[in-house]
N, C-alpha and C positions, 0 to 999 in steps of 0.2 A: 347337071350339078349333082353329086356326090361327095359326101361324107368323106370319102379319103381326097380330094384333091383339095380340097381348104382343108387347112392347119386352125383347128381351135384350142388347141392343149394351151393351158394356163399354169406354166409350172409355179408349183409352190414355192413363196417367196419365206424368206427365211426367218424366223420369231414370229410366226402367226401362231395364233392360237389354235387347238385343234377342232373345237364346235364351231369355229368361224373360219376353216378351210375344209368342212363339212360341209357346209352350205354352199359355199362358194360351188363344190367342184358335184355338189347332187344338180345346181342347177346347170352345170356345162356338161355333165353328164347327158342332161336330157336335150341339151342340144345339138349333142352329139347325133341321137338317137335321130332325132329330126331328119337330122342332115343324108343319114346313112338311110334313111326312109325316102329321102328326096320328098321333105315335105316342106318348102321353101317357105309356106305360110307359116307354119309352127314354128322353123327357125328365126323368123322376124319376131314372134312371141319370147322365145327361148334365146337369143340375145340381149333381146329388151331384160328377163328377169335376170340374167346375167349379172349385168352393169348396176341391177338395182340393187343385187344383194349385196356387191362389194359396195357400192354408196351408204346401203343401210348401215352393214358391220362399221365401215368409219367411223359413222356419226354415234352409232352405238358406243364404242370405245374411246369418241370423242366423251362423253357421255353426254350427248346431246341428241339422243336417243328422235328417229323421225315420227311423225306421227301414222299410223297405220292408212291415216287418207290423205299422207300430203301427196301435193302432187308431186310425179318422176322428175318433170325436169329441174324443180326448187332443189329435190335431194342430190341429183346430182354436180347441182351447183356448188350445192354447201358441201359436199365431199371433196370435189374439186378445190374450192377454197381450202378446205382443211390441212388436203394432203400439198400442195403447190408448198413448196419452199420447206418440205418437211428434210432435216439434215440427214444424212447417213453414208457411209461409204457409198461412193462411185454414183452415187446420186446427181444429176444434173440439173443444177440450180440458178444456172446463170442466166440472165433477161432473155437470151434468143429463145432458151428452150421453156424457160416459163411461160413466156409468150405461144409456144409452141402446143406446151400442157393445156392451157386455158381455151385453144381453139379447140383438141382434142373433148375436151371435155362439152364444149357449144355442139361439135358434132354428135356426140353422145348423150345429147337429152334431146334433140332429131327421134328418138329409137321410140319413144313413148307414142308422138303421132305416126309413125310409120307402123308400128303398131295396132292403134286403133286402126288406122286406113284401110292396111293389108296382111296384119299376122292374126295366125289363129288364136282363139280363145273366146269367140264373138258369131253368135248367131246368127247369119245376114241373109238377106234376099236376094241377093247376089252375088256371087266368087268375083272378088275383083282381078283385073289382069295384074298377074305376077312375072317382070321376067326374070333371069339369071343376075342379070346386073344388077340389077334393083336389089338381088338379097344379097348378093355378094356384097356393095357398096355398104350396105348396112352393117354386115359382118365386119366390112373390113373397119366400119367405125367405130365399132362397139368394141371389137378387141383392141384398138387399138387403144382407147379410154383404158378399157379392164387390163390393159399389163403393166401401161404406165400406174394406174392407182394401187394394181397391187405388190408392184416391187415398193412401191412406199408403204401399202398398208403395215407392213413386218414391221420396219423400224419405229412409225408410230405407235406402234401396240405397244413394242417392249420400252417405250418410252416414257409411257400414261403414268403420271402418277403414283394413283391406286396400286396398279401393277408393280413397279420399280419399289415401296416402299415396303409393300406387301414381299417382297421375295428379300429383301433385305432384313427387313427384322419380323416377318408372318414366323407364322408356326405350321411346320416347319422353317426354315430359313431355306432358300436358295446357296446352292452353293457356287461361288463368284471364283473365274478363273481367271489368269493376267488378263488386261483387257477388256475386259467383257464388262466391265463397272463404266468404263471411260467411255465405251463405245454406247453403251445405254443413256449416258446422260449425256452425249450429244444429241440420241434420238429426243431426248425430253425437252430439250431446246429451252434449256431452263429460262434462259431472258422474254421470253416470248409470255411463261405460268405466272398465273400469278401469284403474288407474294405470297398467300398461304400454303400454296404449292412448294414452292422456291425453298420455301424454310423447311417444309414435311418432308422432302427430299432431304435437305443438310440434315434435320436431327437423326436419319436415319442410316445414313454414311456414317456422321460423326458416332454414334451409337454402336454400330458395328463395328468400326474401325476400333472403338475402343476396348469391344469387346474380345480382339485380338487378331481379327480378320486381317492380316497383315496386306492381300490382295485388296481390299476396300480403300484402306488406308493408302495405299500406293496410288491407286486408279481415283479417287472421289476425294481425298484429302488432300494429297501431295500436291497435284496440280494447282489446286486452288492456294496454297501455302505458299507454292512457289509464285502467283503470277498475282498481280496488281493490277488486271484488265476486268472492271466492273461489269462489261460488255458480255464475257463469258462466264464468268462467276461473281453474279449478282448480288447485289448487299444480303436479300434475305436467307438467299442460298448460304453465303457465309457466317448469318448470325447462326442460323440452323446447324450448322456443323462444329459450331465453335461449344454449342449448347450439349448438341450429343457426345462431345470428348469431355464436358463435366459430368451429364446423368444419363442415367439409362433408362430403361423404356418405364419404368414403376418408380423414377423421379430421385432413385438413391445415387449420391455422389459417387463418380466415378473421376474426380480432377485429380490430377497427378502434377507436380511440378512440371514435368515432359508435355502435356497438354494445357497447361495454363501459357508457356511460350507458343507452342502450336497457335493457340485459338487466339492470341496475341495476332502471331504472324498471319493468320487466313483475315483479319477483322483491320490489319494494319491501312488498306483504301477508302474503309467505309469512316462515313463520317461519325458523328454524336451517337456513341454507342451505351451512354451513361447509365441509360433507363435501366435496358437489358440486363447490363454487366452489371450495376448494383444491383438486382433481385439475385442472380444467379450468388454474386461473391455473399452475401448475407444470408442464405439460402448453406451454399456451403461450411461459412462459419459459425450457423447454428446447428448443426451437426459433430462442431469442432468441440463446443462448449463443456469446459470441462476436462480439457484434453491436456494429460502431462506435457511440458515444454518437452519438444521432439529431439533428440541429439543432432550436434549439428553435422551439417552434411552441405560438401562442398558444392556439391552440384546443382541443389536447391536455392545455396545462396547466392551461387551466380547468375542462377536464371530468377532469383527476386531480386536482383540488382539489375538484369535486363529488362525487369519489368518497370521499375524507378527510372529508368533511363530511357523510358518511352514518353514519361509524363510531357516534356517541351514537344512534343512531336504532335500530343493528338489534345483535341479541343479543353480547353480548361476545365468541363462537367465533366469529365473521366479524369481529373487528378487525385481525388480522393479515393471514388472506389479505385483507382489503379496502388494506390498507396496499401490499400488494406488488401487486395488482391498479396502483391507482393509479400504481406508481412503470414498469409494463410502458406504460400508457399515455403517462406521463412522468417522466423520468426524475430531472430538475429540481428541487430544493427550494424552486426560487422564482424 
């Protein structure tokens, strides 16, 4: 056995981070090293930490951080879990092959007792018998775990949360290309976050998009405007977007007649929005206070007579604030 006839190269999966494709590629380095040494014990060691660092980084970015003495095969488990069904291009998520992932993964927490058993790192009174198969089958387990977890680790990274709101409205701000908004909030799998999530994501879309990002707006708002499938764009997700096309990140109105139809049309599925929507329109009207009667203007008053003409459609507790909503965008009766 030799270094160059087994393939261990782990190509970098795309949106990883760079201290956590650091790690990943110091410990296949050294097992590299192993292997070109023909030191078949060390390789079963240097497998083993392999599989554990790409397990830790997940759980890490899940933010569910392992504990420094859990045991291997629990972390590998819950990585497994984690990444199994995670969305992305060209991603394979259909039953045969989930089913297929989850054995992958039983094989690969194997790596921990093959380890203690027979890889180095361990004092012993004895060299235990090592043959060629024995390390090879191990290898072939462990990589096999490590490529499927890490062509997923990418898309869940850049899908976390943290991450996606931070690049969207952090300081600096990320700069978003066509695509690349739409392709991230599939990684987020928003239906899956929870509602505190769901929404921290919309205000942050809705926010940027208003603040001119015409790419956010296309990829993170349009879609949602356009489709009525709660399934994909979830109620909180929508309140949260509806919210950041009124304010921006330090709470000052940004509602426009153009975004008060907007946040209309993304909220149009969700139910009893009453609560919400009267803090926000009262919120904006006292800001209004005071405010000379506006000239009129055609455009406003069609889109406050679109907003009157929503009232039969949605729950009776949104008929008033939809009423005083309509008269902030225009003031006019006719």
């Amino acid at each position: 056995m030799t270094g160059e006839d087994i393939d261990v190269r782990l190509p970098r999966p795309l949106y990883i981070r760079e201290h956590h494709w650091a790690a990943v590629s110091a410990e296949a380095d050294r097992l590299q090293r192993s292997l070109q040494s023909n030191d078949g014990s060390q390789a079963l060691a240097d497998i083993k930490c392999v599989v554990e660092s790409i397990a830790r980084i997940v759980l890490d970015v899940n933010g569910t951080p392992a504990d420094p003495n859990a045991n291997f095969s629990s972390i590998v488990a819950q990585a497994n879990s984690t990444l199994k069904g995670q969305p992305g291009d060209e991603l394979a998520n259909q039953t045969v092959f989930g089913n297929m992932a989850t054995q992958a993964g039983k094989i690969a927490q194997n790596l921990g007792d093959i380890r203690n058993q027979f890889g180095g790192g361990h004092g012993r009174a004895r060299t235990p018998v090592l043959t060629d198969e024995m390390v090879r089958l191990a290898l072939d387990g462990g990589l096999l775990w490590a490529r499927w977890a890490l062509r997923r680790l990418g898309y869940f990274t850049e899908g976390r949360p943290d991450s996606l709101i931070d690049d969207l409205n952090g300081s600096p701000r990320a700069i978003f290309r066509s695509g690349e908004l739409q392709r991230r909030l599939v990684s987020a799998n928003l239906p899956t976050l929870s509602a505190q999530h769901q929404r921290a994501i919309g205000v942050a879309v809705g926010q940027r998009a208003a603040s001119g990002t015409f790419v956010v707006h296309w990829d993170g708002v349009e879609p949602c405007l356009n489709s009525d499938d709660l399934a994909i764009w979830p109620r909180d997700y929508r309140l949260g977007v509806a919210y950041g096309l009124w304010f921006d990140a330090e709470g000052n109105v940004t509602f426009t007649p153009v975004s008060a139809r907007e946040a209309l049309a993304i909220l149009d599925p969700v139910g009893d929005c009453s609560a919400d929507m009267a803090d926000w329109v009262q919120r904006i009207a006292a800001t209004r206070q005071g405010w000379p009667l506006p000239p009129w203007d055609a455009a406003a008053f069609e889109i406050a007579e679109f907003i009157r003409a929503k009232k039969p459609q949605r729950p009776a507790q949104e008929r008033d604030v939809l009423d005083k909503l309509a008269d902030l965008v225009s003031p006019y009766p006719f």
